[in-house]
N, C-alpha and C positions, 0 to 999 in steps of 0.2 A: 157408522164407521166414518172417521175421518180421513180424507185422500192421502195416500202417501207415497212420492215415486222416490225413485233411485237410481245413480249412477253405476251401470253397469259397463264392464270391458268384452266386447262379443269383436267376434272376424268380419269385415267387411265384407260385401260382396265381391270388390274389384282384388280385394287383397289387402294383408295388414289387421292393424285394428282400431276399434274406431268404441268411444266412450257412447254409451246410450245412454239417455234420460227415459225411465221405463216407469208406468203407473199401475205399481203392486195393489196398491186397493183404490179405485176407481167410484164416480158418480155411479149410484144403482148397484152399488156390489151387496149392500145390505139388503137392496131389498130381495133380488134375484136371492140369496138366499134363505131369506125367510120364505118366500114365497116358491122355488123351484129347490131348493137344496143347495146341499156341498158340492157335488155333481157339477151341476149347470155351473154354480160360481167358478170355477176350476177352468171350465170351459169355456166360458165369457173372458177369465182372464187368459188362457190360452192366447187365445182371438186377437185378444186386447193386446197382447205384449209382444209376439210374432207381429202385429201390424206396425206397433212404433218401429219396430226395430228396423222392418223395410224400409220405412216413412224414410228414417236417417240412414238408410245406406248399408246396413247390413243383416244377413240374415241368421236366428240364432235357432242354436240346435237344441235336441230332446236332453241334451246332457243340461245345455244352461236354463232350459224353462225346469227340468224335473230339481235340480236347486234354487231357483225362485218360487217356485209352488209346492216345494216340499211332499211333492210323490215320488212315483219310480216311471221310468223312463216305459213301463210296457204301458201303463194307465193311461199316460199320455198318449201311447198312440193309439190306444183304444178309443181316447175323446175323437181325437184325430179324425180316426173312422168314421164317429158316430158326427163328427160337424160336416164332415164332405158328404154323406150320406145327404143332408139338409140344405146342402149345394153351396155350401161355402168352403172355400179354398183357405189353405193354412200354410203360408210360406214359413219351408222351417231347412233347414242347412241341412244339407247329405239329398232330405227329399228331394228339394229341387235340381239337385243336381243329376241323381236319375231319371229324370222326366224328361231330360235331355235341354235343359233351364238353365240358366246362367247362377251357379251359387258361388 
């Protein structure tokens, strides 16, 4: 796979919006799915694209990852589950704001 990112428009954390530069297929994305599945890749990318979007200042929600990764927004929060389950945390817009978090 070749790397490819993309200019996306997501809500800021402080307010507004703010352009992300996000990496839809990432170093290791072929292999993680040759070797772990559709699955894991899903969820590496997950990871991956929730984290840029912190990195720059905002955080995006289940409606904009389940249109970048082309699922449905319940799948996603079933990765969700299964990556905090593993002890990693997944900053995502709405979540954090119930955890009593700044979104």
């Amino acid at each position: 796979m070749v790397e490819a990112t993309l200019i996306y428009e997501a809500r800021k954390a402080s307010g507004g919006n703010g352009k992300l530069k996000l990496t839809l297929v990432g170093a290791g994305d072929a292999e993680t799915l040759k070797s772990e599945g559709v699955g894991a890749l899903r969820r590496k990318r997950l990871v991956r694209l929730a984290g840029e979007a912190v990195d720059q200042g905002c955080l995006i929600s289940y409606k904009d990852l389940s249109s970048l990764l082309f699922t449905s927004i319940s799948t996603l929060k079933r990765d969700v589950t299964q990556i905090e389950r593993q002890g990693c945390g997944v900053p995502i817009r709405g979540r954090m704001k119930r955890r009593g978090q700044e979104s």
